[in-house]
N, C-alpha and C positions, 0 to 999 in steps of 0.2 A: 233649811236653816239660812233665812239669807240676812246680813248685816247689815246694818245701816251706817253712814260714814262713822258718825261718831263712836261707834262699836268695835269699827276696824282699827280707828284712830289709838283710842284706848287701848287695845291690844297690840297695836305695834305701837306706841310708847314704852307701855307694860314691859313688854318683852325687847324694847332697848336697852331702859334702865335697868332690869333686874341683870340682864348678860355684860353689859357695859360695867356694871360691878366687879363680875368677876373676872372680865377683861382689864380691867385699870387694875386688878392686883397681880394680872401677870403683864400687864406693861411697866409698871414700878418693878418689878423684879428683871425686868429686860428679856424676857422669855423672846421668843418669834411669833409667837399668837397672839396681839395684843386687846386693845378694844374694839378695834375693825375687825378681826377677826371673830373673835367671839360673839359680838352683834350677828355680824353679817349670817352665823351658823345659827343663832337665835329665831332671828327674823324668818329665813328661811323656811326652819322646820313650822314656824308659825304658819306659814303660810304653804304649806304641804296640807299641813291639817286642816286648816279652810277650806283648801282645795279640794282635801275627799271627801270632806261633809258637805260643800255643793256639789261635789258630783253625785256623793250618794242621794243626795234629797230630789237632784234631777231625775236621776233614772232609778229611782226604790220602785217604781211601781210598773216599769219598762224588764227590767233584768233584776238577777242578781245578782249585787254589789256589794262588794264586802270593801267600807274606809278603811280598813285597818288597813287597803296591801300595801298603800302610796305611801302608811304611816312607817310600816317596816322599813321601806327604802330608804326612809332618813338615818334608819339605825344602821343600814350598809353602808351609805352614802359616807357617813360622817364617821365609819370605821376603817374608812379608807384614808380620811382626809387624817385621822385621828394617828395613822400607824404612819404617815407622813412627820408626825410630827416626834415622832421617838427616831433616837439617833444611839446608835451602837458602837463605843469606842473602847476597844479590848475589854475590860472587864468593868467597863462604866458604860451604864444606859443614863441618858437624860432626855427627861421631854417626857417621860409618863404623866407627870401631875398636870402639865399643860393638855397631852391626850385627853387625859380625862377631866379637865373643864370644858372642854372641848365639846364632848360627850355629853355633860352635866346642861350645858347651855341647848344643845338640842331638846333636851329633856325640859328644857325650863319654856321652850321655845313652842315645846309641845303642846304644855300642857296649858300656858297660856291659850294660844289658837282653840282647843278644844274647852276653853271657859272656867279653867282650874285657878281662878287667881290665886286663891290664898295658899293651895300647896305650893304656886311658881315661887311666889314669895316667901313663902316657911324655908323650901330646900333651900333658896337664892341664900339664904341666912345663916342658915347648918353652913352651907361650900366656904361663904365668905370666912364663917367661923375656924372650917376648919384651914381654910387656907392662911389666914392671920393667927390665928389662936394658938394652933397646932405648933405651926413651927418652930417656937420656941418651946415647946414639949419635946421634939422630936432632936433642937439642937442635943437639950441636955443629957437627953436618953444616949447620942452619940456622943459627946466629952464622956459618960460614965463607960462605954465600953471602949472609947481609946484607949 
């Protein structure tokens, strides 16, 4: 599987603009994770995925080689960065919704790398949605049980 510039180029655009989305709506909320963050976790996983698809394409016929192990690590990886970002204050947690775009951008980061445009961009849509949408679902639901 090997790219051509333009291929890579396209995919790490891809996978700026779709994470930088849902980085810009936790940097207008002032989270700690903002667009550099959530890129940068993007990018990454994107290029993890690349990485075991040329390595598996080098050595498929040398060993066996399973892409998936390198792809797992990004799901440890960014459960570590992820449980960095929750903060426990007596009986308030915050930082779970930021975790898990957090999570959501590897995922998007993934799936681009491995050639899934239109899911990156379907989910990128649901996140934004639920991240803009919701909220004011979620206020009202809490004024009704104050």
């Amino acid at each position: 599987m090997h790219e051509n510039i333009f291929e890579l180029l396209q995919k790490i655009v891809l996978t700026i603009l779709l994470c930088s989305l849902i980085g810009y709506e936790r940097e207008i909320r002032r989270k700690g994770a903002g667009i550099r963050t959530h890129v940068l976790v993007g990018v990454g996983s994107a290029l993890i995925v690349l990485t075991s698809f040329f390595v598996y394409d080098i050595y498929k016929d040398v060993a066996i080689v399973d892409p998936t192990r390198m792809i797992t690590g990004i799901v440890t990886g960014v459960g570590f960065l992820c449980a960095g970002a929750i903060i426990r204050g007596g009986n308030q947690v915050s930082g779970l919704t930021t975790a898990a775009t957090l999570w959501i951008v590897s995922g998007i980061g993934m799936a681009v790398g491995a050639g899934q445009y239109m899911a990156a961009i379907v989910f990128t849509v649901v996140v934004f949605f639920v991240l803009i949408g919701l909220r004011s679902l979620e206020k009202k639901l809490q004024d009704k049980i104050s």
